[in-house]
C-alpha positions as CSV (number, residue, x, y, z in Angstrom):
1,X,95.1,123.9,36.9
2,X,92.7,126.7,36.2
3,X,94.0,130.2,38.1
4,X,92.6,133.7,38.3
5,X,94.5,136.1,38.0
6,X,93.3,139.4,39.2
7,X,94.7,142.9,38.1
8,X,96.2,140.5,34.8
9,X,96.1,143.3,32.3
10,X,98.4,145.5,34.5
11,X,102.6,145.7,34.4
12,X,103.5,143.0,37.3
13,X,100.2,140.8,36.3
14,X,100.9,140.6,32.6
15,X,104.4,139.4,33.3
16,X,102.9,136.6,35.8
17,X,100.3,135.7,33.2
18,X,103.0,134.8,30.4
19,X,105.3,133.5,33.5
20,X,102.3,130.6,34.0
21,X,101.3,130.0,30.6
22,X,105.2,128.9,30.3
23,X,105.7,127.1,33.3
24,X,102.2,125.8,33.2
25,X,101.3,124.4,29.3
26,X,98.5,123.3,30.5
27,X,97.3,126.1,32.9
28,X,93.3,127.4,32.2
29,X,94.2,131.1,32.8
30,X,91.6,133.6,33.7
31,X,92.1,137.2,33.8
32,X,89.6,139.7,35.6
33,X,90.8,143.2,35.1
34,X,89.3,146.7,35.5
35,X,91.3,147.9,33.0
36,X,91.9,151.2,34.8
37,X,94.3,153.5,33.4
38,X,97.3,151.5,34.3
39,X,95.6,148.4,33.5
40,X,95.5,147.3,29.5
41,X,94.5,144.7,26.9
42,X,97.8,145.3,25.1
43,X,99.3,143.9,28.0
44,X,98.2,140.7,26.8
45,X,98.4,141.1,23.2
46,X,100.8,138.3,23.0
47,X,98.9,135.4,24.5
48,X,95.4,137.0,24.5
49,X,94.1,134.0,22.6
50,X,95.5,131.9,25.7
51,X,93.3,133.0,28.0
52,X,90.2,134.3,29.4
53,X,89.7,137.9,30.0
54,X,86.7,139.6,32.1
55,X,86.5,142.9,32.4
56,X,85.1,143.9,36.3
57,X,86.6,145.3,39.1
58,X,87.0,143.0,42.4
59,X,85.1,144.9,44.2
60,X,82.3,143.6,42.2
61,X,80.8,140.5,44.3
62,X,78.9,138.7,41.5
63,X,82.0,139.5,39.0
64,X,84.4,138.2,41.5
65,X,82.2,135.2,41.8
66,X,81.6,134.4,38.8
67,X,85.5,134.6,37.8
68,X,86.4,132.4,40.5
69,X,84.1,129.2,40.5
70,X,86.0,126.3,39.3
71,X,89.2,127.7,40.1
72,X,92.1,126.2,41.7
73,X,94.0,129.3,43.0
74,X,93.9,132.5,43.0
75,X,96.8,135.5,42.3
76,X,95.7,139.1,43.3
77,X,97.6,141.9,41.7
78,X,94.9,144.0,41.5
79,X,95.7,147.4,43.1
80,X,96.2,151.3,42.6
81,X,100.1,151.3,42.4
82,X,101.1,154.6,42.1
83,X,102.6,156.6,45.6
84,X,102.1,160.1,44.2
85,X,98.5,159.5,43.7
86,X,97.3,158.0,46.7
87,X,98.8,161.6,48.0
88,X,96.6,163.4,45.7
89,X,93.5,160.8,46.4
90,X,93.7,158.4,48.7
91,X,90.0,156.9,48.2
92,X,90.5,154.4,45.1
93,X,93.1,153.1,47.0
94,X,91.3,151.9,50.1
95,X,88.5,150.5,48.4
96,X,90.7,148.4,46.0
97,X,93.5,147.1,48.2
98,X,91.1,146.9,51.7
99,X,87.6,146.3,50.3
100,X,88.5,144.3,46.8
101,X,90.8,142.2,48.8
102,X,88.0,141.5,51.3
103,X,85.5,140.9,48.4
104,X,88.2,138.2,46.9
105,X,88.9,136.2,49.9
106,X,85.4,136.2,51.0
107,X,84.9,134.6,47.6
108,X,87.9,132.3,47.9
109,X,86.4,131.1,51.4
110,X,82.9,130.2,50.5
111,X,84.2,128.5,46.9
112,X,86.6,126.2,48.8
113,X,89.6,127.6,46.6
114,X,92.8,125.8,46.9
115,X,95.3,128.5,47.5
116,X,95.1,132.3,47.1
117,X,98.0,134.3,47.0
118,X,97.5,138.5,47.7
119,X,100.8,140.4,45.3
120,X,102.0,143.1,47.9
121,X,105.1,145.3,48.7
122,X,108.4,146.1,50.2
123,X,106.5,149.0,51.3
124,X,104.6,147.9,53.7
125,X,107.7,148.1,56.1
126,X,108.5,151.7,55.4
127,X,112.2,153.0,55.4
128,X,115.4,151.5,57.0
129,X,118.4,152.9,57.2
130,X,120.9,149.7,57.4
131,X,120.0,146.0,56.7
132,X,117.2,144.2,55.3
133,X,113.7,143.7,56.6
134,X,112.4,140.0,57.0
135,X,108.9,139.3,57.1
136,X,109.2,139.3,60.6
137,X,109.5,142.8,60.6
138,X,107.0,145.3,62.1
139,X,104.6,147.0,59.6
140,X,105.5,150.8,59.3
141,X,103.7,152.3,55.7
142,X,104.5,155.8,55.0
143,X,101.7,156.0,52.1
144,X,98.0,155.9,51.6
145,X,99.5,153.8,49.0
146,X,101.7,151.3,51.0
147,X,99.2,151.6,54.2
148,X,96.1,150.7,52.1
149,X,98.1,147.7,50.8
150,X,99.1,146.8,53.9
151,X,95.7,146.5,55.1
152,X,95.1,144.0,52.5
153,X,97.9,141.9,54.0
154,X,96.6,142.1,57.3
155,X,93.0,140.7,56.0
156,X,94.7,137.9,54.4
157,X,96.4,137.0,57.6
158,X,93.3,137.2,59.7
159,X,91.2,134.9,57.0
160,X,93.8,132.6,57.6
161,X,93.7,132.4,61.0
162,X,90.3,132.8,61.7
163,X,88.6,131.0,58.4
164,X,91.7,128.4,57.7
165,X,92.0,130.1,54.2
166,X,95.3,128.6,52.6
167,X,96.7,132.1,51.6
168,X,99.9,133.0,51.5
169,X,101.8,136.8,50.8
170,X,104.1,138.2,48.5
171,X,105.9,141.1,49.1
172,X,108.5,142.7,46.2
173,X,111.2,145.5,46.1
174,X,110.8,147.9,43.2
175,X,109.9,146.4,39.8
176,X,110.8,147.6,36.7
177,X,110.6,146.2,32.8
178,X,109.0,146.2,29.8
179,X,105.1,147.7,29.9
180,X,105.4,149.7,33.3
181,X,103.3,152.8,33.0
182,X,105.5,155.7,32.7
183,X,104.5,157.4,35.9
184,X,106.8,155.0,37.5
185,X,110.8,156.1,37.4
186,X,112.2,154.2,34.9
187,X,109.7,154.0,32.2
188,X,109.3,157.9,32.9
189,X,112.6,158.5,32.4
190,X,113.5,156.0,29.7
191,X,110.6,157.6,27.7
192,X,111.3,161.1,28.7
193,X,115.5,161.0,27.7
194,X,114.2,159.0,24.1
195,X,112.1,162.4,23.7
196,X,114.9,165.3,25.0
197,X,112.2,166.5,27.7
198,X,113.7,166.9,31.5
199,X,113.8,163.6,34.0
200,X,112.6,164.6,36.9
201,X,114.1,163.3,40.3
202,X,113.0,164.0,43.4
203,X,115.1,165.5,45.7
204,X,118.6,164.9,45.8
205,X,117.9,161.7,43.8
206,X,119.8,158.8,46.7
207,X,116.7,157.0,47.6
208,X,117.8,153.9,47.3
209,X,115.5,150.7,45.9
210,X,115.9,147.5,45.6
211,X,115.4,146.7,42.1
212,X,113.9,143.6,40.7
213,X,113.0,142.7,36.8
214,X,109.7,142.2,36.4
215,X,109.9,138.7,35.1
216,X,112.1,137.7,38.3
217,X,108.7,138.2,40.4
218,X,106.7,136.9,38.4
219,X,109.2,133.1,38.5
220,X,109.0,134.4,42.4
221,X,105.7,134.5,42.8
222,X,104.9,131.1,41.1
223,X,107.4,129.7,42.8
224,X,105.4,130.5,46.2
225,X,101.8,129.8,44.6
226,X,103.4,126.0,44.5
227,X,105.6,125.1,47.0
228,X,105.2,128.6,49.8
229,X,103.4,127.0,52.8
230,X,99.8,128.5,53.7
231,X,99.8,131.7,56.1
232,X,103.1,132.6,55.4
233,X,104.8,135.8,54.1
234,X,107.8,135.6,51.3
235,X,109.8,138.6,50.8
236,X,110.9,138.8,46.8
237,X,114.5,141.7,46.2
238,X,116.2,142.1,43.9
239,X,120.0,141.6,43.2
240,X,121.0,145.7,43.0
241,X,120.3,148.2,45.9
242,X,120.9,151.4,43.7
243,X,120.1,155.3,44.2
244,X,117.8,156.5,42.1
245,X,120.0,159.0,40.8
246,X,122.4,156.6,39.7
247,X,119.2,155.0,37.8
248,X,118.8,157.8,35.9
249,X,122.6,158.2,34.9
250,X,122.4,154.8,33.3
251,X,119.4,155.5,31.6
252,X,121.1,159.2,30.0
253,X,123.6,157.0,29.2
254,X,121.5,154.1,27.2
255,X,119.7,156.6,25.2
256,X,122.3,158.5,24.6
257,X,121.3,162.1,26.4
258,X,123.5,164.3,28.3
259,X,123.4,164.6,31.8
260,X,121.8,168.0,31.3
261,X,118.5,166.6,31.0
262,X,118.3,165.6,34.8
263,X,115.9,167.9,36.8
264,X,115.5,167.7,40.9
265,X,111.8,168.5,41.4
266,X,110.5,168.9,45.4
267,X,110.4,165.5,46.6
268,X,107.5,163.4,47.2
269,X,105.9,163.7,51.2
270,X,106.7,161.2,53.6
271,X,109.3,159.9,50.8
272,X,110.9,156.9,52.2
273,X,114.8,157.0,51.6
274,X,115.8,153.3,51.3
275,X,114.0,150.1,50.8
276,X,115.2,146.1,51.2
277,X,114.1,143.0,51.3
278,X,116.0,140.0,52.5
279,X,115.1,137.4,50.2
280,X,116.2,134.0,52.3
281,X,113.3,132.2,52.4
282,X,111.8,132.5,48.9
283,X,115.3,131.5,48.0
284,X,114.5,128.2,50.4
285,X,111.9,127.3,47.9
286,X,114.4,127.2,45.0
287,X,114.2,131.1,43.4
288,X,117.0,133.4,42.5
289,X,117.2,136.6,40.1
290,X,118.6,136.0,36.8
291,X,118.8,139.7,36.1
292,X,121.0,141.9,37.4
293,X,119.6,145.8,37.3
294,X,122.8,147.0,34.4
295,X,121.1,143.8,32.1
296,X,117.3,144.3,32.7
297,X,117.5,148.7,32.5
298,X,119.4,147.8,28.8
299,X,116.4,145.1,28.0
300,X,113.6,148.1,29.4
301,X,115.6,150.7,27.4
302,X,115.1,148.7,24.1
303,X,112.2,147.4,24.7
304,X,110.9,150.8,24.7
305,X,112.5,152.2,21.9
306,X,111.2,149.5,20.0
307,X,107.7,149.7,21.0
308,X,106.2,152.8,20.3
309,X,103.1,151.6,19.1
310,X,103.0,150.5,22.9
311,X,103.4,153.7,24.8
312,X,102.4,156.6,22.3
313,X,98.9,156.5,23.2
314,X,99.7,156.8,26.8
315,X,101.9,159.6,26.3
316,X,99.1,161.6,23.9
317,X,96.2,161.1,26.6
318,X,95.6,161.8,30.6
319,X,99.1,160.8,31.0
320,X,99.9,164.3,30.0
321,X,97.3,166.4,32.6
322,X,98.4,163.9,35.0
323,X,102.1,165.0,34.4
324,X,101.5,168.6,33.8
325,X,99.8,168.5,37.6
326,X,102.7,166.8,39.1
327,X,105.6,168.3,37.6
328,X,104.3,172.1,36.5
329,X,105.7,171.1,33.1
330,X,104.2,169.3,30.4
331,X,106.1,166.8,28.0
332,X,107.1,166.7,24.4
333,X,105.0,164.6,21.3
């Protein structure tokens, strides 16, 4: 089976790289990558000499092309992840999640690829008080972030209806893990409490997420490249609906801070207070989480502390304007 996998060198995609090379020995893995900030060849390190890597965004037409012919499915994780900055700029995320996802399945179309599979998000659905939302649910985004990506979804639907693409969605609550980009919570704070600098939290800290270990999406998300059926949607949670506070608690309490280090900040706009996914029909197709969230945050923790090499340079470059702009404080190292 040769696969593409687009957005390969980022958190989620790296995991789903080394999730196929395993479950697939003989799997011809491609990897097409912008390699935007969040997006980076250490990612791979481990089983770069497994692969193929080109560099290109998927907005690129030839690149996209190019990547693509001979393959036999495609995964799309490519996307500008990050809430906060689709608040502050809103543009790179429309023309990656709307225009790139147009650019691939146009591709996908015209190449006769066998199945293409678009990486999305719990938030998509916005906020909800009680319950869980099935992918039945109405579409609600509270984000330039979440809206854009729901866009995407609503282009893969309609090439499915209208082109009989076989494409199929894959919607996850929060991930966390080993190499996440520590703009996101955990990895911010995990880094952050290792240093003694402040962990911000927005607010009063009880959003509550659906937590999910990384390599739990990426099993997930095979699991649905193989046996999910064409036009459907599969959402992917996780085992442990926790406020964020509560998060950051643990995290104090792995690396061995005091609770004093825990700052409220002004919470994010249009911040939505609780996310989850009922998983029942990805769990049809024979997935469960192995990882429950107390597990996978002491896994992230160490990981972490034992991979500086990993995260110093992020911490010593536009990680620290970006940070100093968000939080009016900048960090430590």
């Amino acid at each position: 089976m040769r696969v593409l996998v687009t957005g390969g060198a980022g958190f989620i995609g790296s995991a789903y790289v080394r999730e196929a090379l395993s479950s697939r020995p003989d799997a011809d893995v491609v990897v097409l990558d912008k390699l935007t900030y969040a997006g980076r060849r250490a990612n791979l390190a481990d089983v770069e000499d497994r692969i193929a890597f080109i560099e290109a965004s998927i907005e690129d037409r030839n690149a996209v092309r190019n990547a693509m012919t001979d393959c036999d499915a495609v995964v799309n994780f490519a996307a500008e992840t990050h809430v906060d900055r689709s608040i502050a700029d809103q543009e790179a995320f429309a023309r990656t999640h709307v225009i790139g996802t147009s650019v691939l399945l146009d591709a996908a179309r015209e190449l006769g690829v066998g199945r293409y599979l678009q990486v999305s998000t719990d938030e998509v659905y916005g906020s909800i008080a009680s319950g869980s939302f099935s992918e039945d649910s109405p579409l609600d985004p509270s984000s330039p972030y979440s809206a854009t990506k729901a866009g995407g979804d609503l282009l893969v639907s309609a090439h499915v209806r209208t082109h009989g693409v076989d494409a199929v969605v894959c919607r996850g609550s929060n991930n966390y893990g080993p190499r996440q980009h520590p703009e996101k919570l955990i990895p911010l704070c995990v880094l952050n409490a290792l240093a003694g600098d402040p962990l911000p939290v927005y607010g009063d800290g009880r959003q509550v997420r659906n937590w999910l270990y990384v390599e739990d999406f990426a099993r997930a998300i095979d699991a649905v490249l193989r046996l999910g059926q064409a036009g459907e949607v599969y959402n992917v949670g996780g085992p442990d609906e926790t406020e964020n506070i509560d998060v950051v608690r643990r995290i104090v309490e792995l690396t061995g801070r005091d609770e004093s280090l825990i700052e409220h900040v002004t919470d994010r706009p249009g911040h939505d207070r609780r996310y989850s996914l009922s998983s029942d029909k990805v769990r049809a197709l024979g997935w469960s989480p192995a990882t429950r969230l107390d597990e996978g945050l002491a896994r992230t923790v160490d990981w972490y502390r034992q991979n500086e090499w990993w995260w110093a340079p992020i911490r010593s470059g536009e990680y620290r304007q970006y940070y100093e702009r968000q939080y009016g404080r900048g960090i430590s190292g």
